[in-house]
KEKE-3310 file (N, C-alpha, C; in steps of 0.2 Angstrom, whole numbers, plus 5000, padded with zeros to 4 digits):
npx = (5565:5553:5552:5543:5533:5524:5527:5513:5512:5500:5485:5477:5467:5463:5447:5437:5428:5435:5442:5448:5451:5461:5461:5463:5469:5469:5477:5490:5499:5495:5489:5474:5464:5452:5439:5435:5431:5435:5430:5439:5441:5454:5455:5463:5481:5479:5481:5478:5485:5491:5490:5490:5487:5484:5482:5473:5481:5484:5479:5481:5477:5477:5464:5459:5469:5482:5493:5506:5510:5517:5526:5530:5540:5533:5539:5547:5553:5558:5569:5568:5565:5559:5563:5558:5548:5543:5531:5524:5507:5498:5488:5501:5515:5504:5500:5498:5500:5505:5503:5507:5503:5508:5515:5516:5506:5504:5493:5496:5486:5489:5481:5469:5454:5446:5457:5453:5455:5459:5457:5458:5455:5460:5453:5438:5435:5437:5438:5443:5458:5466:5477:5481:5489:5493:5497:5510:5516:5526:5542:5542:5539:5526)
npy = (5517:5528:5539:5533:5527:5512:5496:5482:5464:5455:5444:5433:5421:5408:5400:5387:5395:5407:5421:5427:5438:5449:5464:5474:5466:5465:5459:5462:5472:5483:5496:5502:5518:5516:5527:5527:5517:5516:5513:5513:5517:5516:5517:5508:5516:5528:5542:5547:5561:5575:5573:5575:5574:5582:5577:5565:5549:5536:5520:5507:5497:5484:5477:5473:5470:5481:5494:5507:5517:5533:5543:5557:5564:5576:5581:5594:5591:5580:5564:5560:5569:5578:5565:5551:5539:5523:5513:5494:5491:5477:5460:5452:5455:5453:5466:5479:5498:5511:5527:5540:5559:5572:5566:5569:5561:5548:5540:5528:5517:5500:5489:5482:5476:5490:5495:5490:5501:5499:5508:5512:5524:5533:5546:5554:5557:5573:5588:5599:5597:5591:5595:5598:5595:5599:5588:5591:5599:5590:5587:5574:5559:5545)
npz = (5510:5514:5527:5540:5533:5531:5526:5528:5528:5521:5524:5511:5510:5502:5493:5488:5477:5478:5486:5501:5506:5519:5527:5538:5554:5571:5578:5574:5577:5572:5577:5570:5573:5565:5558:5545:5531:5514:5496:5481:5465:5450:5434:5421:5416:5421:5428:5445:5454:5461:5481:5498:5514:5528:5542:5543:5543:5530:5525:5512:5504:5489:5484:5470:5453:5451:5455:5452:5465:5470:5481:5489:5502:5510:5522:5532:5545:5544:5540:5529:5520:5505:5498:5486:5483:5477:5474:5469:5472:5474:5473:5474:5479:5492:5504:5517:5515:5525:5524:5530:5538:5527:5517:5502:5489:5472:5461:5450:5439:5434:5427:5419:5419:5429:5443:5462:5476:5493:5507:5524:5535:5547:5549:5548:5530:5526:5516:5521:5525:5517:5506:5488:5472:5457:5442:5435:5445:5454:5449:5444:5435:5430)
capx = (5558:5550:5551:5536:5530:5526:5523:5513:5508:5491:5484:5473:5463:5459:5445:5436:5425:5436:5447:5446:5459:5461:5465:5468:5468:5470:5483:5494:5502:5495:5483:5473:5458:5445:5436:5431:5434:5432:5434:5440:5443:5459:5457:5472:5484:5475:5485:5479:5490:5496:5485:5495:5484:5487:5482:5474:5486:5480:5480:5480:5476:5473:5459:5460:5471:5488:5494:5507:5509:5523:5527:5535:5542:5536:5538:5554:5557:5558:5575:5567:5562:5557:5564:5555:5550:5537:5528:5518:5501:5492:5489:5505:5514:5498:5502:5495:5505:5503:5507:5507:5501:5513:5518:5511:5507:5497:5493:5496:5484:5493:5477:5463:5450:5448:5458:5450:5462:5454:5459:5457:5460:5459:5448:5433:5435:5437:5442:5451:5463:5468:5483:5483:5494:5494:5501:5514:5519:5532:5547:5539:5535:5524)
capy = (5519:5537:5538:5530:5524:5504:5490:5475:5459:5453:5437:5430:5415:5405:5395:5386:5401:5414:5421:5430:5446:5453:5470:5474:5463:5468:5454:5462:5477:5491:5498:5511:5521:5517:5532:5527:5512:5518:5509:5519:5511:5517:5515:5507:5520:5533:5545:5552:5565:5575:5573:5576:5575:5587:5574:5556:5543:5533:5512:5507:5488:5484:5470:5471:5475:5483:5501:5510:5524:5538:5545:5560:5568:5586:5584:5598:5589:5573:5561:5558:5576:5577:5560:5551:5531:5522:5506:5493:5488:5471:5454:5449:5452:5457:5469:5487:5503:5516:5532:5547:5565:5575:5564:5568:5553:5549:5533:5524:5513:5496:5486:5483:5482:5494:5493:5495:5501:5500:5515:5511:5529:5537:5552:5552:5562:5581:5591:5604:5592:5588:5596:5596:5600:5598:5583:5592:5601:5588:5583:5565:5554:5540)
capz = (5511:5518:5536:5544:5530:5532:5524:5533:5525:5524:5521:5506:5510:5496:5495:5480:5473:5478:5492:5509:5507:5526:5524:5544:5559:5577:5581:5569:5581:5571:5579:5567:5576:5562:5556:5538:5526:5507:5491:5476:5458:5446:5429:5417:5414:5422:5435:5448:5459:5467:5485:5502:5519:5535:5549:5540:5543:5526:5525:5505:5500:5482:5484:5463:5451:5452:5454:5457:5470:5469:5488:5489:5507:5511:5528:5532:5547:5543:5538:5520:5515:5500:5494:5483:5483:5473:5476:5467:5477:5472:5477:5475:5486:5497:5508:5518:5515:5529:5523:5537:5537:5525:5512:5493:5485:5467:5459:5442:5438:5430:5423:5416:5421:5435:5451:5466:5482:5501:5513:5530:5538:5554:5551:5541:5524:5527:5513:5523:5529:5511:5499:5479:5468:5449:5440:5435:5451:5452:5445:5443:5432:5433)
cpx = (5558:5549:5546:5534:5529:5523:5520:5510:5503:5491:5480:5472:5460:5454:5442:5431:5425:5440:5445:5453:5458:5465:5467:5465:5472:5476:5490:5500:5502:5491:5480:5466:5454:5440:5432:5435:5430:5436:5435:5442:5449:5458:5465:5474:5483:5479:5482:5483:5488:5490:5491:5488:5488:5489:5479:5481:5481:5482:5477:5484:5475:5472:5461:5462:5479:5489:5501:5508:5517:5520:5532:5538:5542:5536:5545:5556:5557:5563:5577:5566:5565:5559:5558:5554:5542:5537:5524:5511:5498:5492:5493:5512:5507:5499:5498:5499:5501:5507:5505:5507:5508:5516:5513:5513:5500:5499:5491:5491:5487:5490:5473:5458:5451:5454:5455:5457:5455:5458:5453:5459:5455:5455:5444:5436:5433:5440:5446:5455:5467:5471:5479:5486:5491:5497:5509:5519:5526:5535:5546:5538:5531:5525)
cpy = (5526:5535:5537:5530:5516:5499:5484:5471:5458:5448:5435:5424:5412:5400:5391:5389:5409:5415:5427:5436:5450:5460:5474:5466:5466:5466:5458:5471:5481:5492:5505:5512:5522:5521:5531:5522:5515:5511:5515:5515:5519:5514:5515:5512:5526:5535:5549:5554:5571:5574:5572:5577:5577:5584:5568:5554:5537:5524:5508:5500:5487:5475:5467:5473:5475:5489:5502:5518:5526:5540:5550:5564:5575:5587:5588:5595:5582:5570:5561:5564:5578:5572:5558:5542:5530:5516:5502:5487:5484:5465:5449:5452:5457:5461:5475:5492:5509:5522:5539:5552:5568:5574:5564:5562:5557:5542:5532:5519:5507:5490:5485:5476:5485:5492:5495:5493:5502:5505:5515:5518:5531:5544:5550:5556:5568:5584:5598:5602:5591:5596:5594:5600:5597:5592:5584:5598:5599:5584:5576:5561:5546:5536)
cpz = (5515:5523:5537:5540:5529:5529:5529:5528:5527:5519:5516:5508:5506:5498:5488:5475:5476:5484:5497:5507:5515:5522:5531:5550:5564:5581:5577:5573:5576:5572:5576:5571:5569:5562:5548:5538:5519:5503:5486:5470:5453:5439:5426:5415:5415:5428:5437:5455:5455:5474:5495:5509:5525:5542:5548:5538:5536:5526:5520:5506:5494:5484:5476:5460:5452:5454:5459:5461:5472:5476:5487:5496:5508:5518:5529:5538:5548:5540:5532:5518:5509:5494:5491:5484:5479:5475:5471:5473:5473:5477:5477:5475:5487:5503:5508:5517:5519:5527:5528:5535:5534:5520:5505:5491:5479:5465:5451:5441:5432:5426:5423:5416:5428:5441:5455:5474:5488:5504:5518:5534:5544:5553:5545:5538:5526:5523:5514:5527:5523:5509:5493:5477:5461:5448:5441:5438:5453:5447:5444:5437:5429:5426)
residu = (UNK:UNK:UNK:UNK:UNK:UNK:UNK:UNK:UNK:UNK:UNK:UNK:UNK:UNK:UNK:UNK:UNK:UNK:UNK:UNK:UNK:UNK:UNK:UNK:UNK:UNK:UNK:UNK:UNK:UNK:UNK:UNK:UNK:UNK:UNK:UNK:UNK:UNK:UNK:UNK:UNK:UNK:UNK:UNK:UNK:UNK:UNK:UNK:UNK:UNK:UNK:UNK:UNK:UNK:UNK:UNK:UNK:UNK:UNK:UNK:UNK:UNK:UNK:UNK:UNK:UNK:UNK:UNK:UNK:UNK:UNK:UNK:UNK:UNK:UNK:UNK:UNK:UNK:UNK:UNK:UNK:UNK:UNK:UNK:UNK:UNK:UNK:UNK:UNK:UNK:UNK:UNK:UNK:UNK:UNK:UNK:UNK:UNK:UNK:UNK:UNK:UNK:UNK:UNK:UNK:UNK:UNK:UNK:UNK:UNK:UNK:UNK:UNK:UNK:UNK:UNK:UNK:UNK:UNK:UNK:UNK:UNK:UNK:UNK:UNK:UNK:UNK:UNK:UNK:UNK:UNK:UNK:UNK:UNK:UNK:UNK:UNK:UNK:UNK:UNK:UNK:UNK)
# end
């Protein structure tokens, strides 16, 4: 895995028309300083990348759906620099990925209909805090 990048479990609660998806809880010894919560939907087989933030810390749930997410290390002084790891986000397993200022990521979309991913992050939305690259920027592919 990419340094500081982390996985935490989260829970699903089922009930008999439909289920509870926690996406943070407080008891959970991550504390993010909530700034925004977005939803965002991925179409099947649709890729989007490259996107790289400067100072959001980002925290991706997929409520619905599947996808996955290419991560690539451009921080220079970091252990992982510029490895590479990929992931896939659903509700099974269900879990948050906290991915930290520095790392380009992009996402695959894996079915249909839509996905939709939650992003829990620490600053609201500023697009001069944001990176792009091209698809084919990197040696990747999805």
């Amino acid at each position: 895995m990419i340094e500081g990048v982390i996985k935490t479990d989260l829970t699903i609660v089922p009930m008999n028309t439909g289920s509870i998806l926690h996406a943070y809880l407080k008891t959970q010894n991550a504390h993010i300083d909530i700034q925004e919560i977005y939803f965002s939907t991925i179409q099947h087989e649709s890729i989007r990348a490259w996107k790289c933030h400067t100072q959001m810390t980002i925290n991706l749930s997929v409520v619905s759906g599947s996808i996955k997410i290419a991560m690539i290390d451009g921080r220079k002084n970091s252990t992982s620099y510029l490895s590479i790891d990929e992931i896939i986000l659903s509700q099974s397993p269900y879990f948050r990925l906290t991915i930290p200022p520095g790392i380009w990521y992009g996402f695959l979309g894996l079915t249909s209909p839509d996905s939709i991913i939650c992003n829990i992050a620490d600053l609201a939305h500023d697009p001069k805090e944001i990176m792009r690259k091209d698809y084919n920027d990197f040696d990747y592919t999805f």
